[in-house]
BATORPA-629791 format. One record per atom (N, C-alpha, C, CB): residue in three letters; x, y, z. Coordinates in steps of 0.02 Angstrom, whole numbers, plus 32768, in hexadecimal, padded with zeros to 4 digits. Glycine has a CB too. Layout:
BEGIN
ALAXYZ...
//
This chain:
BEGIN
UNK5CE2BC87B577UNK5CB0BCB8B58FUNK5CC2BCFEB577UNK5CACBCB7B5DDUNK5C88BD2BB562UNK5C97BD6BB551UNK5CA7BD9FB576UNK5C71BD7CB535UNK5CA0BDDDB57DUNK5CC5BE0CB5BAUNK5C95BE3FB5B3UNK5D1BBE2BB5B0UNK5C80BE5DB5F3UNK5C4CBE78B60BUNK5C72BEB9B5F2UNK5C35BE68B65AUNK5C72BEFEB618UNK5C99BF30B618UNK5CBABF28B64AUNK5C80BF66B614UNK5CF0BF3CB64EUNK5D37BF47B674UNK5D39BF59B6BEUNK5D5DBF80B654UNK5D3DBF29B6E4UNK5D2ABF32B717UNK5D4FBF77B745UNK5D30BEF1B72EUNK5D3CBF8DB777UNK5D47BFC7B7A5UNK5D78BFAEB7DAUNK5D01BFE2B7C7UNK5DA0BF95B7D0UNK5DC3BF7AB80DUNK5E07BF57B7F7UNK5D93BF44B835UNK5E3ABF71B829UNK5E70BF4EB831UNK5E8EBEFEB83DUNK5E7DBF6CB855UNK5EA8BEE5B80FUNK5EBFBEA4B81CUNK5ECDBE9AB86CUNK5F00BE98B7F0UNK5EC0BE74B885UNK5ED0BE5FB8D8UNK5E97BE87B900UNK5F28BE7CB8F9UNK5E7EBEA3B8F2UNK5E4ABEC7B91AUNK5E0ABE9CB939UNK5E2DBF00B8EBUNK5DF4BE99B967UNK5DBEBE6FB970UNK5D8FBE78B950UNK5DABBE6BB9A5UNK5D52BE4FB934UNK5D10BE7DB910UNK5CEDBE82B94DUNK5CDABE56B8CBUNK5CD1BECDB91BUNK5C94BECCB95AUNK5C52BEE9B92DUNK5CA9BF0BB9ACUNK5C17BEA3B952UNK5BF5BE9BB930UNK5BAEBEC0B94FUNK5BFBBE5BB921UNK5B86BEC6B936UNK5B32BEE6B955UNK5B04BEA2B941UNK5B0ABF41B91DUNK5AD7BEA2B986UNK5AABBE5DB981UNK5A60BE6EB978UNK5AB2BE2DB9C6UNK5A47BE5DB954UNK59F6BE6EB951UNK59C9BE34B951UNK59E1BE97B910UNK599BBE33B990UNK5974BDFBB98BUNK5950BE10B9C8UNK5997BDB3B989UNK58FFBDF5B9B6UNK58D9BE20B9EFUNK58B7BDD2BA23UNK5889BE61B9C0UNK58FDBD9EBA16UNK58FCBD8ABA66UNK5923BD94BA95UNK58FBBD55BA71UNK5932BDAEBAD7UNK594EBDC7BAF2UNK5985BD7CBB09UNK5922BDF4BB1CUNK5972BD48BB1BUNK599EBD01BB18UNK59C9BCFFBAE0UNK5972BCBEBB11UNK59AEBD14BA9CUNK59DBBCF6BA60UNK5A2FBD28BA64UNK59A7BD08BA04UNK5A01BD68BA88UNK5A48BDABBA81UNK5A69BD8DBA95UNK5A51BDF4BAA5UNK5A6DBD8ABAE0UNK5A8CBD76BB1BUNK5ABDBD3DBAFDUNK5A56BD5CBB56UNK5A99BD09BAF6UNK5AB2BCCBBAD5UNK5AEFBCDBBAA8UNK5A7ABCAABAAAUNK5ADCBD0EBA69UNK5B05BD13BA42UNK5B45BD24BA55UNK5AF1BD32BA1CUNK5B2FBD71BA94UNK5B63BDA2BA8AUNK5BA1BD6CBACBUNK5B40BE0ABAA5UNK5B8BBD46BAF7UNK5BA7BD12BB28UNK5BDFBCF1BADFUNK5B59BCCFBB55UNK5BBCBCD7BAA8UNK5BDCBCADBA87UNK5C0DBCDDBA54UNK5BA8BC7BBA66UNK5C20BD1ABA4EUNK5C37BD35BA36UNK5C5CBD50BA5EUNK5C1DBD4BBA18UNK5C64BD65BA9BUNK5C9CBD8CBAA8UNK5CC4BD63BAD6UNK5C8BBDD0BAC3UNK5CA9BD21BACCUNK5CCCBCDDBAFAUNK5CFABCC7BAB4UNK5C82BC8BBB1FUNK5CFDBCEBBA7EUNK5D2EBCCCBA3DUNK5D41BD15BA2FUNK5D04BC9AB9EFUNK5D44BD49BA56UNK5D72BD7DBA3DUNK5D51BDB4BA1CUNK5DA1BD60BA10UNK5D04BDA8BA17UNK5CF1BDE0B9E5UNK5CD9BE19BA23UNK5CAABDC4B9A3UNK5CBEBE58BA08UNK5CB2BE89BA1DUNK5C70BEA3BA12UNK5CDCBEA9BA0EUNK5C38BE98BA4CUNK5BF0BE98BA27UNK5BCDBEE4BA49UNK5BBABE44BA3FUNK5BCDBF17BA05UNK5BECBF55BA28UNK5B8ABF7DBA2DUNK5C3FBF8EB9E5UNK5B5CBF4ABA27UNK5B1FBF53BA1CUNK5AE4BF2ABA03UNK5B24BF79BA00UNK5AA3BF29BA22UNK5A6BBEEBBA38UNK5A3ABF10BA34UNK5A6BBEC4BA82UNK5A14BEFCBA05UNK59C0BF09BA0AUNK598FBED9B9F1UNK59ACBF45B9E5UNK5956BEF7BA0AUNK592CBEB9B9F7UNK58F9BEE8B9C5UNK5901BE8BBA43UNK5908BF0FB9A9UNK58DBBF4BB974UNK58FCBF56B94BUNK58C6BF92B98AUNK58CABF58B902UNK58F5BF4DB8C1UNK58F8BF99B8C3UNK58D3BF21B875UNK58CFBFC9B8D1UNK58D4C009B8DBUNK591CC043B8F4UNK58A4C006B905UNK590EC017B943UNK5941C039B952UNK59ADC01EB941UNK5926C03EB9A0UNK599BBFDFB921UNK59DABFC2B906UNK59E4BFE8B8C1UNK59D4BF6EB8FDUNK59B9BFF4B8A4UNK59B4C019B865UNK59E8C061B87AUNK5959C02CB850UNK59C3C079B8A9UNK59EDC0B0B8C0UNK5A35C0B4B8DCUNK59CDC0C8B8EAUNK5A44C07DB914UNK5A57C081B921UNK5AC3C059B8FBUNK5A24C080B94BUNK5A98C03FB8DCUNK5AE1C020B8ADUNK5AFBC032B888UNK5AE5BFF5B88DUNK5AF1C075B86AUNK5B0AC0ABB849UNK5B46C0BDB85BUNK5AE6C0DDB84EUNK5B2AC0D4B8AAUNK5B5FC0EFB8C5UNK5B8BC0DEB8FFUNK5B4DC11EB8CDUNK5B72C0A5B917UNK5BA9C06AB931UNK5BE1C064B8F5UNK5B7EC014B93EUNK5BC0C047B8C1UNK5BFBC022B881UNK5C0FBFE9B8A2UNK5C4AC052B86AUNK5BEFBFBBB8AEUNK5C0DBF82B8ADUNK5C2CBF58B88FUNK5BF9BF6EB8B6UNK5C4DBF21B886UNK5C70BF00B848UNK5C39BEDFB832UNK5CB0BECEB853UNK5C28BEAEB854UNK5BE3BE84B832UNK5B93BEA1B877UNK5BFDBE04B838UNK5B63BEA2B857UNK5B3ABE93B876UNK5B00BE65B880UNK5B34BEB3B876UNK5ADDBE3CB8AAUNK5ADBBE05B8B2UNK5A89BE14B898UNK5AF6BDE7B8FAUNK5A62BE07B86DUNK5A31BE23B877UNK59DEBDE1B85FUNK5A41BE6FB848UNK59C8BDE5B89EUNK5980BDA6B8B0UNK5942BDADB864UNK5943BDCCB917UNK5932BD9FB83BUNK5916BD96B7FEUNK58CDBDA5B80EUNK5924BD4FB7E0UNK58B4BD9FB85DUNK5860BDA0B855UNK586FBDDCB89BUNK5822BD3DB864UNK584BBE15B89AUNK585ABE2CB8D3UNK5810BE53B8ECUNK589EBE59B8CBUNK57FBBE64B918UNK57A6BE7FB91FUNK579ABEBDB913UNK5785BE79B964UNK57BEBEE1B8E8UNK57CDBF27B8BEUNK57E9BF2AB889UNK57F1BF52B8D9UNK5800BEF7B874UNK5817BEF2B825UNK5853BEAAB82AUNK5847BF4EB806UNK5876BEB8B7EBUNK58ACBE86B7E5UNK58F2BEA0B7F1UNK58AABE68B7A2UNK590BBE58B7E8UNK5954BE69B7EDUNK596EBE75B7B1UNK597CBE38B80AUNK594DBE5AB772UNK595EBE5DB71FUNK5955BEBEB724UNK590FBE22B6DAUNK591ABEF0B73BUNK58FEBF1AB72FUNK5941BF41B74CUNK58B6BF1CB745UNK5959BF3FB78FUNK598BBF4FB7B9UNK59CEBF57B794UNK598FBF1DB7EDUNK59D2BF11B77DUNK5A17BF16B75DUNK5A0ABF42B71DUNK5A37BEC9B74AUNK59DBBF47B6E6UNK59CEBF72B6BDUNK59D6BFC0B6D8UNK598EBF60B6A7UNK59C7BFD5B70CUNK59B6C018B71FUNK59F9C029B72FUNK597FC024B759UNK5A25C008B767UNK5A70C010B76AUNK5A9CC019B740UNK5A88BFE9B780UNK5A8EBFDEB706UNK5ABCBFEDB6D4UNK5AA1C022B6ABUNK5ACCBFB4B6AFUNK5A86C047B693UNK5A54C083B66AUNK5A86C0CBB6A9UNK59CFC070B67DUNK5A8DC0B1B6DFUNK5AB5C0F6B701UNK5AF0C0EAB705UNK5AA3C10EB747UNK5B0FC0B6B6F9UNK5B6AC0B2B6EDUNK5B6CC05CB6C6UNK5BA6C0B5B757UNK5B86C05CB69DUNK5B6FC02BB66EUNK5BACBFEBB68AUNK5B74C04BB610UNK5BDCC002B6AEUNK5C07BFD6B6B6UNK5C02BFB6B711UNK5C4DBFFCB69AUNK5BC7BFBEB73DUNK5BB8BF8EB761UNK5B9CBF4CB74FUNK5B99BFA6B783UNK5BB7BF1EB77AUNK5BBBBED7B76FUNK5B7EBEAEB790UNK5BFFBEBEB78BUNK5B5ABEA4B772UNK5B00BE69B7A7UNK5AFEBE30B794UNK5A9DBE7BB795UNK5AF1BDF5B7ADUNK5AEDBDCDB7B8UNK5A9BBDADB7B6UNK5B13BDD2B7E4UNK5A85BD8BB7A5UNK5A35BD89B7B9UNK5A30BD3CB7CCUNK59F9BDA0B773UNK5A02BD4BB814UNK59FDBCFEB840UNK59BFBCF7B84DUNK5A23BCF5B88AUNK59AEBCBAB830UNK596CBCA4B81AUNK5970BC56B81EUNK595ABCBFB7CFUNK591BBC64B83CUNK58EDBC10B84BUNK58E5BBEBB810UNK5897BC15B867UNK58D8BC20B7E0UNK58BABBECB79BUNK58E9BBEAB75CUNK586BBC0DB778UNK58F1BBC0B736UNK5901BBB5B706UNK58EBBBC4B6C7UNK5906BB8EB70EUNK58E7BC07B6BEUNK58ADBC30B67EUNK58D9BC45B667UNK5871BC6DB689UNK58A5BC2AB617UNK58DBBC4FB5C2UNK58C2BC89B5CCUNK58CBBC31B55DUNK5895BC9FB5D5UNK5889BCF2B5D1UNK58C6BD13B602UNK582FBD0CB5F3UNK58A5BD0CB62DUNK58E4BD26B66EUNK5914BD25B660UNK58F1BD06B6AAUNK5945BCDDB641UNK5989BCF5B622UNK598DBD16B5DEUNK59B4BCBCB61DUNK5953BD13B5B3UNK5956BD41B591UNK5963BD93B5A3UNK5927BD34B579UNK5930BDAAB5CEUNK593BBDE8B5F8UNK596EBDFDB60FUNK591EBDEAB627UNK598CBDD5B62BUNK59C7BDD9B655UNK5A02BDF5B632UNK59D8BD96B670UNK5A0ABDC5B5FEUNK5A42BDE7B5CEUNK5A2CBE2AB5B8UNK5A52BDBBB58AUNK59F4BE3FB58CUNK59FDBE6AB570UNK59F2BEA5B59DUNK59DDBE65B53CUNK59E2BE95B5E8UNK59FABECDB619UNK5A3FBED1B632UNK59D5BECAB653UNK5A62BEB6B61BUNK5AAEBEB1B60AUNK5AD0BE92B653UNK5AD1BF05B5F3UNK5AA3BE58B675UNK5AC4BE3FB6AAUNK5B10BDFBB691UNK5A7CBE1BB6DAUNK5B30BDF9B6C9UNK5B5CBDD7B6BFUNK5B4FBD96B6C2UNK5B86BDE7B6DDUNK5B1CBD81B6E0UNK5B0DBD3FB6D5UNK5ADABD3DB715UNK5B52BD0AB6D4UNK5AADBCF1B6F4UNK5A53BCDBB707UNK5A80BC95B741UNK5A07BCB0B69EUNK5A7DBC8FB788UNK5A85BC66B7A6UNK5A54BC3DB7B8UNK5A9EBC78B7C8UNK5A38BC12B7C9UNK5A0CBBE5B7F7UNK5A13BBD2B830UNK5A02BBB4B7E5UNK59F2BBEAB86EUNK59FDBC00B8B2UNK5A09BBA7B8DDUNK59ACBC38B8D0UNK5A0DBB7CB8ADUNK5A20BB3EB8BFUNK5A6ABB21B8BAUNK59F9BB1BB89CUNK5A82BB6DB8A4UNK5AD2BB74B89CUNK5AE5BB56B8DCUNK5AF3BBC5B892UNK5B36BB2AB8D1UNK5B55BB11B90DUNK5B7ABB55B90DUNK5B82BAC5B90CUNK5B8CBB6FB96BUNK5BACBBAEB96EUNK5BF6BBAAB95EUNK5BA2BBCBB9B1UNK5C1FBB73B943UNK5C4DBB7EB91DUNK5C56BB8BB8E3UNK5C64BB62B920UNK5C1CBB85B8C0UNK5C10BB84B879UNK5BF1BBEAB871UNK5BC6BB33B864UNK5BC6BBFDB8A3UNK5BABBC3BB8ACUNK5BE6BC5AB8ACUNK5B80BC47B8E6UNK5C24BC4EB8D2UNK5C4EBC7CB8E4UNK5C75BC70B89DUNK5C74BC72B930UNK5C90BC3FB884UNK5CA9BC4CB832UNK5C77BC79B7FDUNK5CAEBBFDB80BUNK5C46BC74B807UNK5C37BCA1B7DDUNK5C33BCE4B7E0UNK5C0DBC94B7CEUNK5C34BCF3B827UNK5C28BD3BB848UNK5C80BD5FB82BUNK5C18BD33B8B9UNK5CABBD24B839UNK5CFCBD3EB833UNK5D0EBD37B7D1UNK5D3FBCF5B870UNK5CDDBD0DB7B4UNK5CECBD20B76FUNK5CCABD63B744UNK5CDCBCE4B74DUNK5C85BD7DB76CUNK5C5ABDA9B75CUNK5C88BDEEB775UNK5C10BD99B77FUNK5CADBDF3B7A3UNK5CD5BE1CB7BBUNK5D1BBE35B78AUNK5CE4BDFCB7F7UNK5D2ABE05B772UNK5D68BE0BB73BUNK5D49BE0DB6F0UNK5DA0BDC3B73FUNK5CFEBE28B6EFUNK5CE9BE3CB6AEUNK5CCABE09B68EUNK5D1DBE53B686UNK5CD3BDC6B6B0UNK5CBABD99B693UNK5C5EBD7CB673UNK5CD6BD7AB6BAUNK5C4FBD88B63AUNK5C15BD68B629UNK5BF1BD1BB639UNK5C1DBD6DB5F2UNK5BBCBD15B65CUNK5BBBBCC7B66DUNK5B7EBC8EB653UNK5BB8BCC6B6BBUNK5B7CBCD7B611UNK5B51BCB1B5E6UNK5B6FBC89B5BAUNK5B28BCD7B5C4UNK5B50BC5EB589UNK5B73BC42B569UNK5B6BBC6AB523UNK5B66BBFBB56FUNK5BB7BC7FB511UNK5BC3BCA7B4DBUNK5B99BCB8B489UNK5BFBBC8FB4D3UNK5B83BC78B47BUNK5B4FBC6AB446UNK5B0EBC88B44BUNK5B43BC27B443UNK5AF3BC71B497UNK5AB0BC78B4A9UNK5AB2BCC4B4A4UNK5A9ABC58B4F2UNK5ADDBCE9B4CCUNK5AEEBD27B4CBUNK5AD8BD58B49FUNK5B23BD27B4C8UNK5B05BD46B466UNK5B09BD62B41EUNK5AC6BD5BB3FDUNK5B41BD3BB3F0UNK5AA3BD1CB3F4UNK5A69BD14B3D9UNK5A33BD41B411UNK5A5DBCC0B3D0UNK5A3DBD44B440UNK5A03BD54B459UNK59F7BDBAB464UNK5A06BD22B4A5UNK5A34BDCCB455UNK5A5ABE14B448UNK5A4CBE24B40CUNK5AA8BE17B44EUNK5A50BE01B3F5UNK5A5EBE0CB398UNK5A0EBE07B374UNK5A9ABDB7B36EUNK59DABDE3B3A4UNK598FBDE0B394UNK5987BDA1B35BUNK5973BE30B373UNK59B7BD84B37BUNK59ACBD31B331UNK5975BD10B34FUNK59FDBCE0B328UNK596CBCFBB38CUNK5939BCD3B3AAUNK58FABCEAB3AEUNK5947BCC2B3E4UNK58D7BCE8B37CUNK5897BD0FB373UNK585CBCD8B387UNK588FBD2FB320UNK5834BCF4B3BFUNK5806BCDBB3E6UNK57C8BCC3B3B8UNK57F5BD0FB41BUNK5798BCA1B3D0UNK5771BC7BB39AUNK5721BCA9B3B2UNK5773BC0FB3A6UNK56FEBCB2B385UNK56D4BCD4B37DUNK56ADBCB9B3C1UNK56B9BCD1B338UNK5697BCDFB3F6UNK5663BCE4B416UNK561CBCBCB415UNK565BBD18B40DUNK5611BC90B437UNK55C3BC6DB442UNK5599BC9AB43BUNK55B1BC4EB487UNK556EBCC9B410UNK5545BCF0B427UNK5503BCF8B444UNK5545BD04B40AUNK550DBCACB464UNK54D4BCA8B4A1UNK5503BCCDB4EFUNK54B7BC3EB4AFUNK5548BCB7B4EBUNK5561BCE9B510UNK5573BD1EB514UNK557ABCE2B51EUNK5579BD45B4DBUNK557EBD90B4BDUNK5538BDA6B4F5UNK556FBD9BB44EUNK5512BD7EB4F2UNK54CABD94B50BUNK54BBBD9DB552UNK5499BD64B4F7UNK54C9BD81B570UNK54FDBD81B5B0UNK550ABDC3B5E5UNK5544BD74B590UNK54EDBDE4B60CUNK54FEBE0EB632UNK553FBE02B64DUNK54D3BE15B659UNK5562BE3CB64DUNK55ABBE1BB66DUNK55B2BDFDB6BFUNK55E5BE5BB66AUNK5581BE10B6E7UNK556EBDE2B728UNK5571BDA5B717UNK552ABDEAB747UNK553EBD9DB6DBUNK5519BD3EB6C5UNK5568BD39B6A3UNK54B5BD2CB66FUNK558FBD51B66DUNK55DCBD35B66EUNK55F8BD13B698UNK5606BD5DB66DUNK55F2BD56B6D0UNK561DBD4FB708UNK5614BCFEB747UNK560BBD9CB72FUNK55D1BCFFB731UNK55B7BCC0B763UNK55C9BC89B72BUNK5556BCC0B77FUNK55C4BC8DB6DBUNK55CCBC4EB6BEUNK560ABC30B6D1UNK55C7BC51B67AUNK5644BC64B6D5UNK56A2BC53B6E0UNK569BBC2BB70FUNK56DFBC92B6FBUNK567BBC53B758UNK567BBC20B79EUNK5666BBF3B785UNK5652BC2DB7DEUNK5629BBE2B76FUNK5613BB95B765UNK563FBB70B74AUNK55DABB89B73DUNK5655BB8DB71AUNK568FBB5BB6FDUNK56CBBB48B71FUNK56AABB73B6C5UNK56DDBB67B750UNK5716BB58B777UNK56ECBB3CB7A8UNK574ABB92B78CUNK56B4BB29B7AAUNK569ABADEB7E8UNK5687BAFBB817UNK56D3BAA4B80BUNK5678BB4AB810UNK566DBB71B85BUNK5612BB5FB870UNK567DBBDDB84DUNK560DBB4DB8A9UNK55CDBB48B8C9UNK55A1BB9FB8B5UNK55E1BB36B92AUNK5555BB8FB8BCUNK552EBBE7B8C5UNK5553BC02B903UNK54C9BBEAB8DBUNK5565BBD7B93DUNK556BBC08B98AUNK55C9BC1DB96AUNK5560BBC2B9FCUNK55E9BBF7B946UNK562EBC03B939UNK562EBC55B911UNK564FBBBDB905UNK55F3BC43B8DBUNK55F5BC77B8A4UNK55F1BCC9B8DEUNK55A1BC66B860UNK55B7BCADB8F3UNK55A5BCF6B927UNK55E4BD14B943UNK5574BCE2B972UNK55F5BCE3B97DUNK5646BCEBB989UNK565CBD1DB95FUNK5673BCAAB979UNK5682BD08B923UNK56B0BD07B8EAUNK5683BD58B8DEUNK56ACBCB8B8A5UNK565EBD61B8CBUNK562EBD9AB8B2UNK5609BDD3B8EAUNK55F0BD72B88DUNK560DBDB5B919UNK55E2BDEAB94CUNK559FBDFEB944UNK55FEBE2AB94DUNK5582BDB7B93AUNK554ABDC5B92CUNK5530BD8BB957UNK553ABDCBB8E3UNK54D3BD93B965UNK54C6BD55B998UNK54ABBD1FB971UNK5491BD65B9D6UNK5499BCE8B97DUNK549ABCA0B967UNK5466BC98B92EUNK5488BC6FB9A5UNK5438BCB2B960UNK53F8BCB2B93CUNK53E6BCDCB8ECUNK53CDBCCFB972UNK5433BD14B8F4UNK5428BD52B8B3UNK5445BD20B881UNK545DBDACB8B8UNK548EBCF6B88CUNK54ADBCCEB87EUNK5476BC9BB842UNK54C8BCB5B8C3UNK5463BC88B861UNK541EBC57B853UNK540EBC68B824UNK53E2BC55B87DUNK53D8BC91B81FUNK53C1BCC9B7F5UNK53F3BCE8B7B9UNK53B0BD01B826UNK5435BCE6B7B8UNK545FBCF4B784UNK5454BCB1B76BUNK54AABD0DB793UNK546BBC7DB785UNK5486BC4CB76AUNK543EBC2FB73FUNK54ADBC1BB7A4UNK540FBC33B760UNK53C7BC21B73EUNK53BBBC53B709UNK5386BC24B773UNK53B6BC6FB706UNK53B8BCADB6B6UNK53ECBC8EB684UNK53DEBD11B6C9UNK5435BC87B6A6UNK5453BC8CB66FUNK546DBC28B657UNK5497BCCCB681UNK544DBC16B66CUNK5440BBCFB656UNK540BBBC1B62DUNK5436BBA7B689UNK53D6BC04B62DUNK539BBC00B604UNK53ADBC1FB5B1UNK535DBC2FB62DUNK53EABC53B5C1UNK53FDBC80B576UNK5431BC3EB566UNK542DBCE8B57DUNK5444BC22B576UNK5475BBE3B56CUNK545ABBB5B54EUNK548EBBC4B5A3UNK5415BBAEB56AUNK53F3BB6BB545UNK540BBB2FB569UNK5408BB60B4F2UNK5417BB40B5ACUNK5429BAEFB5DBUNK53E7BAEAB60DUNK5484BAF1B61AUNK53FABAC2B617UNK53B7BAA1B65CUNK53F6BA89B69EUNK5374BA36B636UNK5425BA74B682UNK5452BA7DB6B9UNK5496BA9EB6CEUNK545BBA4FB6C2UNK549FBAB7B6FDUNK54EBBAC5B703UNK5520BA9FB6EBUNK54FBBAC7B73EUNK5520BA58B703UNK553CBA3BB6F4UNK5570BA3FB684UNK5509BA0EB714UNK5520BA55B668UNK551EBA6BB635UNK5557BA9EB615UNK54E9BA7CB638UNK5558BACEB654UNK557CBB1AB656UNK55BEBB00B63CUNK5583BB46B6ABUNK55C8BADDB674UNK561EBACDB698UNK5628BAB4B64CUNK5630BA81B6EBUNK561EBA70B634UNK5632BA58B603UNK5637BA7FB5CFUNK5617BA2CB5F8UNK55FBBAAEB5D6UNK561FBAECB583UNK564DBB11B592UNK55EBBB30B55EUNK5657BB2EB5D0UNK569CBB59B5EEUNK56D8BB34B5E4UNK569BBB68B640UNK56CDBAF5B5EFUNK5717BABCB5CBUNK5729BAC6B5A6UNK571ABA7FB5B7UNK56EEBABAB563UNK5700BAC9B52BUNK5717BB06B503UNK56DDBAB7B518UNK5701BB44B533UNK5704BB89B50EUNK56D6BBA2B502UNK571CBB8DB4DAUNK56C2BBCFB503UNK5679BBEEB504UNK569DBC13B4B3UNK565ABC31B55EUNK56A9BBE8B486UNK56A1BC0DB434UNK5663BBE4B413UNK56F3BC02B3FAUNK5655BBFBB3DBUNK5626BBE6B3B0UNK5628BBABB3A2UNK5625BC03B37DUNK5602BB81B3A9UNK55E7BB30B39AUNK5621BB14B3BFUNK55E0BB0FB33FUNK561BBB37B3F7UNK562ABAFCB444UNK5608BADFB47AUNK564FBB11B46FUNK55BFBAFFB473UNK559FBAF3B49FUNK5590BAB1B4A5UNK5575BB15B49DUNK5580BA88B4DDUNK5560BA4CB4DAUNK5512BA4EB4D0UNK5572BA2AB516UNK54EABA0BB49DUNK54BEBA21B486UNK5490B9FBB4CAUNK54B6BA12B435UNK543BBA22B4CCUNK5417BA09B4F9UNK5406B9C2B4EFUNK53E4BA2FB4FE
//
């Protein structure tokens, strides 16, 4: 594994970490499971806003930070922190399993993309290797994805076409989300939901959702779509 910047802290020292996640159960949860193994959880929010601010100047060793939040991200968070002292340490804890997202992630210079299905022995190794500078990407992926080798495949430009709402509703669909889920997810009501998803199944050229999902499988690049 490669090495982050040099961490802020003394050998033997406890870490102490900052938690961001805007369920108030997951904090709790975490910070119970962290300072029951020694760590020091010196700050909790559920706002990418005010964590933005506020982790500057805590300085924590690692900070724990939730990937979808109802004011921004945790990728955006950890970008903004590190841009004001380049050598804090984030972590990003996340539902989904997205190449974009770990794409993001790195080149906002986090220490590593977890999956919130982590066993909490496995959470706490990584929290204690991210602390000693440790990178928890895999070194290759790293480099290529830093270095701009992995060059993305040209755009569907029936989705170029795409309001970024109708984007935004195609992703949900593809991750299996119901209209009342999407609303949820979006803050929007069922029925507006509807109405996205019916427009942008029409610039798509599907008759069904079902349709959506299977091109989101595949990638929304050029000559992936499934045909009608």
């Amino acid at each position: 594994m490669d090495r982050q910047s040099t961490p802020h802290r003394s050998s033997g020292e406890a870490i102490r970490v900052f938690i961001l996640d805007d369920h108030e159960l997951v904090r709790r949860g975490l910070q119970e499971l962290l300072e029951g193994e020694g760590f020091v959880v010196v700050g909790m929010s559920g706002s990418a806003e005010e964590a933005a601010r506020r982790i500057p100047a805590l300085r924590p060793d690692v900070s724990v930070l939730d990937a979808r939040l109802p004011d921004g991200t945790g990728i955006e968070v950890c970008r903004d922190v590190r841009s004001v002292d380049p050598s804090l340490v984030c972590l990003i804890l996340t539902s989904y399993d997205d190449e974009q997202a770990l794409r993001s992630a790195v080149l906002a210079g986090a220490a590593g993309y977890v999956l919130k299905e982590i066993g909490g022995s496995d959470l706490l190794g990584a929290l204690r290797k991210a602390a000693q500078g440790e990178s928890l990407f895999d070194a290759g992926l790293k480099a290529k994805i830093v270095e701009g080798l992995t060059e993305p495949k040209p755009l569907d430009p029936r989705v170029a076409a795409l309001t970024p709402q109708e984007r935004r509703v195609l992703e949900l669909v593809g991750q299996g989300l119901t209209n009342r889920q999407i609303g949820e997810e979006m803050l929007l009501a069922e029925k507006t939901v509807k109405n996205y998803v019916s427009s942008m199944l029409s610039k798509l050229g599907f008759e069904r959702r079902t349709q959506a999902a299977v091109f989101m499988a595949h990638g929304p690049e050029t000559g992936s779509a499934p045909r009608r």
